[in-house]
DRENDO-1510 file (C-alpha; in Angstrom, 1 decimal, always signed):
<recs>
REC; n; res; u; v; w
REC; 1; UNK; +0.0; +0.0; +0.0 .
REC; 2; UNK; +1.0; +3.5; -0.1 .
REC; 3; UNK; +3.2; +5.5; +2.1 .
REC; 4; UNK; +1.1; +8.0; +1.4 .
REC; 5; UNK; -1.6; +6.2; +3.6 .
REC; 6; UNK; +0.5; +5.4; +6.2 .
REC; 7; UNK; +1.4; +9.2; +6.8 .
REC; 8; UNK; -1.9; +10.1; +6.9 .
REC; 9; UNK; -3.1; +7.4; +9.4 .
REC; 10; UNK; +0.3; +8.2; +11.6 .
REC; 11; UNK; -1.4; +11.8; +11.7 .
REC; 12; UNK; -4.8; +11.0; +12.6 .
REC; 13; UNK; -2.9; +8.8; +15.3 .
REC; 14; UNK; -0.6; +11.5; +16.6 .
REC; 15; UNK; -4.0; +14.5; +16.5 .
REC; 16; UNK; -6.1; +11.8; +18.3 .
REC; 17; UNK; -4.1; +11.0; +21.3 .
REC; 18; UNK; -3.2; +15.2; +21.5 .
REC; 19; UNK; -6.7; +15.5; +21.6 .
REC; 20; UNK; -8.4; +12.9; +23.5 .
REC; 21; UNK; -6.0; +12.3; +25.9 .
REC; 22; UNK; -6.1; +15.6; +28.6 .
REC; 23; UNK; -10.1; +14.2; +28.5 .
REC; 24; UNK; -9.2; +10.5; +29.8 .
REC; 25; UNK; -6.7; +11.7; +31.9 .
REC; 26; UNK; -8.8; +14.2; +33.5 .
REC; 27; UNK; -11.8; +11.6; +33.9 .
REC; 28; UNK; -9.4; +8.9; +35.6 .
REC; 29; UNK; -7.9; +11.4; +38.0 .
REC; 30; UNK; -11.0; +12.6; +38.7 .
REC; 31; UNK; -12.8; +9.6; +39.2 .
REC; 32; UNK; -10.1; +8.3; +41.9 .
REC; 33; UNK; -10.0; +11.7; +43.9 .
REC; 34; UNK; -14.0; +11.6; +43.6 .
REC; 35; UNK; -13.8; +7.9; +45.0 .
REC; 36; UNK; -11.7; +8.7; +48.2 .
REC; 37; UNK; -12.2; +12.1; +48.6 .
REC; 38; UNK; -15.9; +12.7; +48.3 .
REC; 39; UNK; -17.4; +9.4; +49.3 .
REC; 40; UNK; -20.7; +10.6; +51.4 .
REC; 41; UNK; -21.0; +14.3; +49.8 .
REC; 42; UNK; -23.9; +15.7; +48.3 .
REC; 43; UNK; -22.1; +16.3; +45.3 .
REC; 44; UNK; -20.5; +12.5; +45.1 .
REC; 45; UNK; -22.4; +11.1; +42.3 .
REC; 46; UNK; -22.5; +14.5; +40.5 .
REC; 47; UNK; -18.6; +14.3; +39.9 .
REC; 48; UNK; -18.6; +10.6; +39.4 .
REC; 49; UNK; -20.8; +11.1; +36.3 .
REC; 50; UNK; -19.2; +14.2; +35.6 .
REC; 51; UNK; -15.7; +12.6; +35.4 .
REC; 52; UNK; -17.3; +9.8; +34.2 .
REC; 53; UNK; -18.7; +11.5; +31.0 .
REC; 54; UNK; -15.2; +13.5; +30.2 .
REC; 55; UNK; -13.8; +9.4; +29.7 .
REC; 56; UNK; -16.6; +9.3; +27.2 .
REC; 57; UNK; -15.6; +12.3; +25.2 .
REC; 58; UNK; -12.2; +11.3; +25.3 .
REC; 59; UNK; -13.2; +8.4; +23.8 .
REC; 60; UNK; -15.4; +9.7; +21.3 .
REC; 61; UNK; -12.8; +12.2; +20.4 .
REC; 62; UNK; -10.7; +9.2; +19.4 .
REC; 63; UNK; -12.0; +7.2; +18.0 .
REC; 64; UNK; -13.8; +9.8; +15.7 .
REC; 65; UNK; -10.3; +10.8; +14.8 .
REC; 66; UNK; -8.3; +7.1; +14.8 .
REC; 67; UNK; -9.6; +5.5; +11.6 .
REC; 68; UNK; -7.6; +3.9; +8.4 .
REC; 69; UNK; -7.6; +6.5; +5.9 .
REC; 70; UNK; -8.3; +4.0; +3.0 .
REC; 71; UNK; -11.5; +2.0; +4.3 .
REC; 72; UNK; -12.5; +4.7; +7.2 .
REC; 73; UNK; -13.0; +1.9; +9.9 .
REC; 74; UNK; -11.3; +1.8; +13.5 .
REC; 75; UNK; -8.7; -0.1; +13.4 .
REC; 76; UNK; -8.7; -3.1; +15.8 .
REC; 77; UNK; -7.8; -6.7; +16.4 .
REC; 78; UNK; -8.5; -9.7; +19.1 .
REC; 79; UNK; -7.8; -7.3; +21.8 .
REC; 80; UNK; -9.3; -4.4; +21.1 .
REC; 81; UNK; -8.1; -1.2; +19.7 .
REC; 82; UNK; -4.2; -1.5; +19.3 .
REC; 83; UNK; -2.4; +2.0; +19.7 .
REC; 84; UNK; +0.3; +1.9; +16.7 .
REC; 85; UNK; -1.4; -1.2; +14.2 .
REC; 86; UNK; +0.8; -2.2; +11.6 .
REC; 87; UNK; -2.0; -3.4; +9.1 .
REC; 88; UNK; -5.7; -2.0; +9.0 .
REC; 89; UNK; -7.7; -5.2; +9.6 .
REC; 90; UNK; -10.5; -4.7; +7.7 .
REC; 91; UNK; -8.9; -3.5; +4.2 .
REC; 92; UNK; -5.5; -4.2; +4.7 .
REC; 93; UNK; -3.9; -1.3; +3.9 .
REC; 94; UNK; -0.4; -0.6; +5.9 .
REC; 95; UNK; -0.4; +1.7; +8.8 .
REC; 96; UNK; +2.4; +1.8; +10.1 .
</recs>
């Protein structure tokens, strides 16, 4: 396949991690303070869903972003999403 295609997917990698991950971060920092810190507040579920919904964006941000530029699909294998794939699974097309 072209190099051409794996440039483009290496960028969509590269803008998809800048972008999603201050979101997951924030959401699994959050969601540990919120579990020892506010256990019993008024306000505990409030920031669990809170933090909880920033993981989602993340996510959606991602995987919005993270496709193979020849087939548009998400890249994945047997265990999930990998983070660098060599190969898009789907149409084949190198990605790394």
């Amino acid at each position: 396949m072209s190099v051409d295609t794996v440039e483009k997917f290496q960028r969509r990698r590269r803008r998809a991690t800048r972008l999603a991950t201050p979101w997951i971060l924030l959401a699994t920092v959050g969601l540990l303070l919120a579990s020892q810190l506010a256990q019993g507040k008024d306000w505990y579920e409030l920031a669990m869903i809170g933090f909880f919904a920033c993981g989602m964006i993340g996510g959606l941000i991602g995987v919005s972003i993270y496709r193979c530029p020849s087939c548009n699909t998400v890249p994945y294998d047997e265990d999930g999403v990998p983070l660098n794939p060599a190969r898009c699974n789907k149409c084949g097309a190198s990605l790394k």
